[in-house]
MITORKOL-894922 format. One record per residue (C-alpha): residue in one letter; x, y, z. Coordinates in pm, 1 decimal. Layout:
N
<node><residuo>A</residuo><x>X</x><y>Y</y><z>Z</z></node>
...
This chain:
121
<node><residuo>X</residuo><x>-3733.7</x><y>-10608.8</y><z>3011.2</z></node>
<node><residuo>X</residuo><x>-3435.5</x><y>-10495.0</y><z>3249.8</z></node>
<node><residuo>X</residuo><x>-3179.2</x><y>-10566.9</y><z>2977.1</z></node>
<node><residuo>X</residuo><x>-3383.0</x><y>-10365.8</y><z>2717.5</z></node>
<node><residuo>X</residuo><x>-3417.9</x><y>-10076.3</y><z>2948.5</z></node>
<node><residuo>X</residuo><x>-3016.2</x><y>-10093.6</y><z>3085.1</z></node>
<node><residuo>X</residuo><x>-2967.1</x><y>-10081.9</y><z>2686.8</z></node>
<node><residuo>X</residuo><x>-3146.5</x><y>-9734.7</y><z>2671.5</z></node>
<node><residuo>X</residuo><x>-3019.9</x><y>-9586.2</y><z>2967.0</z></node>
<node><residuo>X</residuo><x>-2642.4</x><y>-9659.3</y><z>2813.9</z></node>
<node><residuo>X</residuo><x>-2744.7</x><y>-9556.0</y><z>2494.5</z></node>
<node><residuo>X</residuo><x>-2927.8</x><y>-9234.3</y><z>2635.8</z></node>
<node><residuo>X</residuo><x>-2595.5</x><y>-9163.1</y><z>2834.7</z></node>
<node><residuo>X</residuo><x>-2372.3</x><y>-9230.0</y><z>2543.9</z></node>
<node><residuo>X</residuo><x>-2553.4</x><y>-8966.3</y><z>2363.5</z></node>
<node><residuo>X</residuo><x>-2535.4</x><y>-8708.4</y><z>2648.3</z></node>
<node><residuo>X</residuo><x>-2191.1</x><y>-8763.4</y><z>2653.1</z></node>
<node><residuo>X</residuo><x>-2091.5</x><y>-8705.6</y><z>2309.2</z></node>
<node><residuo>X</residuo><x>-2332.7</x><y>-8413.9</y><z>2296.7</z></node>
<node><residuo>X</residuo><x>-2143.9</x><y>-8280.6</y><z>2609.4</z></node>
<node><residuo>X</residuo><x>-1773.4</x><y>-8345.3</y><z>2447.5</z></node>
<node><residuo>X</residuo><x>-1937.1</x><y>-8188.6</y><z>2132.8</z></node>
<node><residuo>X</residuo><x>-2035.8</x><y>-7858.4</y><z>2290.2</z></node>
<node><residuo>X</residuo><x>-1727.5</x><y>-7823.9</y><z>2516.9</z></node>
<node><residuo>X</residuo><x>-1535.5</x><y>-7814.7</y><z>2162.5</z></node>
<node><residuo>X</residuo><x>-1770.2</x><y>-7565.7</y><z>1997.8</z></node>
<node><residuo>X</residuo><x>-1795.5</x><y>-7335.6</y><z>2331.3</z></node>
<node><residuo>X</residuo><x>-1409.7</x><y>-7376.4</y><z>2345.6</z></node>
<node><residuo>X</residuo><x>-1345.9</x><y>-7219.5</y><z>1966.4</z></node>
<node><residuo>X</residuo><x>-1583.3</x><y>-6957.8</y><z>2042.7</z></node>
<node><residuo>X</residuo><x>-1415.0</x><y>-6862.1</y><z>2380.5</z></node>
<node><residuo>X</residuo><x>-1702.8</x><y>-6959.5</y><z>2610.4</z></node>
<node><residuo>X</residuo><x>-1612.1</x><y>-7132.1</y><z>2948.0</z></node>
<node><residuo>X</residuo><x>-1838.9</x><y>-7255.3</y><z>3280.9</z></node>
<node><residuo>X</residuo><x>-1821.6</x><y>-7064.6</y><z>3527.7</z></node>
<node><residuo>X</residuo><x>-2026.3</x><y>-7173.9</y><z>3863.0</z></node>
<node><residuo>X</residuo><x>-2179.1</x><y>-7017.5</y><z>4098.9</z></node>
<node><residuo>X</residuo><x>-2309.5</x><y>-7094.0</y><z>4449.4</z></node>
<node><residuo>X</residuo><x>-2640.9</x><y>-6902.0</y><z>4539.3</z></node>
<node><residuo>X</residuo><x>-2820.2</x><y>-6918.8</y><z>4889.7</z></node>
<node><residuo>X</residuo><x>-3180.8</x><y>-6978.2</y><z>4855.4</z></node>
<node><residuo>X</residuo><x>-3249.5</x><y>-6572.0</y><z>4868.9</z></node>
<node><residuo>X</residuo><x>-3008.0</x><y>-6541.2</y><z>4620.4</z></node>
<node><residuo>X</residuo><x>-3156.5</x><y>-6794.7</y><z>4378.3</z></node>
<node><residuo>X</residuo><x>-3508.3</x><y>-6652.9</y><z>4448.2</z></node>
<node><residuo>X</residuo><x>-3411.7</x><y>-6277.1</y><z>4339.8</z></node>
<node><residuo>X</residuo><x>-3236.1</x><y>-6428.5</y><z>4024.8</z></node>
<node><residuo>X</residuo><x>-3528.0</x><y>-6587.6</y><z>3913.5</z></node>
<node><residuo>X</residuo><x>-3778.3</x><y>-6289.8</y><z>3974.4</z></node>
<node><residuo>X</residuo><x>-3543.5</x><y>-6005.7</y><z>3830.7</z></node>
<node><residuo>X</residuo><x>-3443.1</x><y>-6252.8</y><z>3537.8</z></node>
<node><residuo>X</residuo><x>-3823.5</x><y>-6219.4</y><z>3454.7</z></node>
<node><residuo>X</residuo><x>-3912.8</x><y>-5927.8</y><z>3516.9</z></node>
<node><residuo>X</residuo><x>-3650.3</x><y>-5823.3</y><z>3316.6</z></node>
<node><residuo>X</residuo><x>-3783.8</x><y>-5969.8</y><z>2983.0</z></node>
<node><residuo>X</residuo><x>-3811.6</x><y>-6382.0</y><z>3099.6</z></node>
<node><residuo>X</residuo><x>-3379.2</x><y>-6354.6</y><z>2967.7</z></node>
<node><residuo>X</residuo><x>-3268.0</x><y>-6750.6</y><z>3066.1</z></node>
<node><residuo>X</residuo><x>-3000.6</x><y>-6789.7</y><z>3378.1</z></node>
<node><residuo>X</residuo><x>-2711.1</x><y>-6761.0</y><z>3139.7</z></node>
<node><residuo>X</residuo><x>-2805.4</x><y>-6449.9</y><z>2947.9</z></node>
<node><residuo>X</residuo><x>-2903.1</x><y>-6248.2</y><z>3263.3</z></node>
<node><residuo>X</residuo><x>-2592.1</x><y>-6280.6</y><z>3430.5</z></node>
<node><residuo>X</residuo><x>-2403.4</x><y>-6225.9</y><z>3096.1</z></node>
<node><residuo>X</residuo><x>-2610.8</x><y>-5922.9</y><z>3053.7</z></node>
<node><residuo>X</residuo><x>-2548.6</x><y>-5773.3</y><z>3377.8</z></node>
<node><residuo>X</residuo><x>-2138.0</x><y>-5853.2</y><z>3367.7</z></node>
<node><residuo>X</residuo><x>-2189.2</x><y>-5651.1</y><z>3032.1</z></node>
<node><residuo>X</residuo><x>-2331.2</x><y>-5388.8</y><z>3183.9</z></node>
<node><residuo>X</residuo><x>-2126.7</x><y>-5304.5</y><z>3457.6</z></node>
<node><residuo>X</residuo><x>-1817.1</x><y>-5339.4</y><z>3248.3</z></node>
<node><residuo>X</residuo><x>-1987.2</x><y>-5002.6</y><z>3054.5</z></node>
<node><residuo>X</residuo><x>-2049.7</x><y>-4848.1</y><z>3354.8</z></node>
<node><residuo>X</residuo><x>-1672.5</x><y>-4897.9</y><z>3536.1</z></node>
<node><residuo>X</residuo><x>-1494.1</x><y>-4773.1</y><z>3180.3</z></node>
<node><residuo>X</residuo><x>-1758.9</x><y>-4443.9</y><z>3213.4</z></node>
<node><residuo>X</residuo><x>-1655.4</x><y>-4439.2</y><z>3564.6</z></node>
<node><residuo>X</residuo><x>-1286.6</x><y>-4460.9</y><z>3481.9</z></node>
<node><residuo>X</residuo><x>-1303.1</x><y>-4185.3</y><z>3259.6</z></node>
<node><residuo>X</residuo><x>-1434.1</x><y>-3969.5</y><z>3536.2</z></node>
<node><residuo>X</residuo><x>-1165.8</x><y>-4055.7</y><z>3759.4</z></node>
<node><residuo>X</residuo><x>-897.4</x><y>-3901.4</y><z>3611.3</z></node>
<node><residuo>X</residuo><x>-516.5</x><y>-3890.0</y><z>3766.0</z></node>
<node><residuo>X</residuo><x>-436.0</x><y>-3917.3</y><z>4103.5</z></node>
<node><residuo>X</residuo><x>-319.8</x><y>-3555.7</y><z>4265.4</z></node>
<node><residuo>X</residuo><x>8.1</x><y>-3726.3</y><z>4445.9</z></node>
<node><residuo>X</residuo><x>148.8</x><y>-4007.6</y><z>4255.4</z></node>
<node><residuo>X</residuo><x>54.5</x><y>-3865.3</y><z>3890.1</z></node>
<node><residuo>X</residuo><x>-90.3</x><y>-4252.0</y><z>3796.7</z></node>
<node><residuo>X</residuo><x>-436.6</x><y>-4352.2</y><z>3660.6</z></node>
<node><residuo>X</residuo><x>-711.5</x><y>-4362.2</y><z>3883.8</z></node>
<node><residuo>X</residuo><x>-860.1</x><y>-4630.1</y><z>4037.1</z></node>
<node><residuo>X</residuo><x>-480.1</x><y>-4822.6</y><z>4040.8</z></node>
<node><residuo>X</residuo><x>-274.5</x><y>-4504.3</y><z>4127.7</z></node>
<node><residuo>X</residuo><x>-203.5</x><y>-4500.9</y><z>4476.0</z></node>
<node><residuo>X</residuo><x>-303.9</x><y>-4818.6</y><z>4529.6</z></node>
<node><residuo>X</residuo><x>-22.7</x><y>-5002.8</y><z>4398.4</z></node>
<node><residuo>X</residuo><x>221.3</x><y>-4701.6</y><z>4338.7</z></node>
<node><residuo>X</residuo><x>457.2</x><y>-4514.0</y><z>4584.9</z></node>
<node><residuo>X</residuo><x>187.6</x><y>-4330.5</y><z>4719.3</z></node>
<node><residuo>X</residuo><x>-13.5</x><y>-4594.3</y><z>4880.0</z></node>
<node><residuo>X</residuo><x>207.3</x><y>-4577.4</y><z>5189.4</z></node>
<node><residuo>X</residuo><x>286.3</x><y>-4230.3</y><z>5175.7</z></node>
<node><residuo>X</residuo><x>-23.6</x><y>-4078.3</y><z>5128.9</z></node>
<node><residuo>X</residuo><x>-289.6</x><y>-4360.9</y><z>5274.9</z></node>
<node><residuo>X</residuo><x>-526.7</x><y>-4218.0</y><z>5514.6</z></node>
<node><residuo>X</residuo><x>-469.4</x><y>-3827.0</y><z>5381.5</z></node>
<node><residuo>X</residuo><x>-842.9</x><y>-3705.0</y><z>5344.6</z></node>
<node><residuo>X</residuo><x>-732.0</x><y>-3585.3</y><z>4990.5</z></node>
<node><residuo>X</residuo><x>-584.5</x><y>-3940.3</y><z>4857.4</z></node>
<node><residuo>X</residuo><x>-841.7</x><y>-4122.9</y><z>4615.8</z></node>
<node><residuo>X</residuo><x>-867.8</x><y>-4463.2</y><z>4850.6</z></node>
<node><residuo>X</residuo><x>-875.2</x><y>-4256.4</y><z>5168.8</z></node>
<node><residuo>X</residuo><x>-1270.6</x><y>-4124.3</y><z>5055.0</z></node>
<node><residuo>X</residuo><x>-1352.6</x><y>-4218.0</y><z>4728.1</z></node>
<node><residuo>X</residuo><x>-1236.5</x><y>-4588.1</y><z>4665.1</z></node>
<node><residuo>X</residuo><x>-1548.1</x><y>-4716.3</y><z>4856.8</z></node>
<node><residuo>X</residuo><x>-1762.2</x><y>-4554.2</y><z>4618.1</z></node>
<node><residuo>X</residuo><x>-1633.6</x><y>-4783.4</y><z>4365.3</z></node>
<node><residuo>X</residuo><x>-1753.1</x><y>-5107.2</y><z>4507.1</z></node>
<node><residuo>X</residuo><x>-2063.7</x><y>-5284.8</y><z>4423.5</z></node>
């Protein structure tokens, strides 16, 4: 009875691993990779209540929905940001990692002296 059950574990396991190699190739033509996450108990209780109130969406396609929707929202807010007034670069980057980040840092007009914050989540 052991041997016979030893045999299906190991047989069970060879098939989860196969399946597993299997999907790793298929998620790796398609561009998909892992990506974890550690979530404190809180955390993991919000997830699962906003993930169904949402529309019952499983673990994987609520976070992938909400990456995809902040990445609308930041290129609508870049839009908005326009230039920066002293270095002449893109906003949010411009002063940040051009010559005016040293120059101009803590001047109540420069971008990351008042409106940078507004940026983070």
């Amino acid at each position: 009875m052991k041997d016979k059950d030893d045999k299906k574990r190991q047989q069970a396991t060879k098939r989860q691993q196969e399946k597993r190699a299997k999907d790793k190739e298929r998620y790796a033509d398609m561009g998909i990779q892992e990506v974890r996450i550690k979530l404190s108990q809180t955390e993991r209780d919000s997830l699962e209540e906003l993930r169904l109130f949402r529309g019952g969406y499983d673990v994987n396609e609520y976070i992938a929905t909400l990456i995809r929707r902040d990445s609308e929202r930041m290129q609508e807010e870049k839009k908005s940001l326009g230039t920066c007034e002293f270095c002449h670069e893109p906003l949010p980057m411009g002063c940040k990692n051009g010559v005016g980040s040293a120059r101009f840092k803590g001047y109540a007009q420069c971008f990351y002296t008042s409106e940078e914050k507004k940026l983070r989540l």
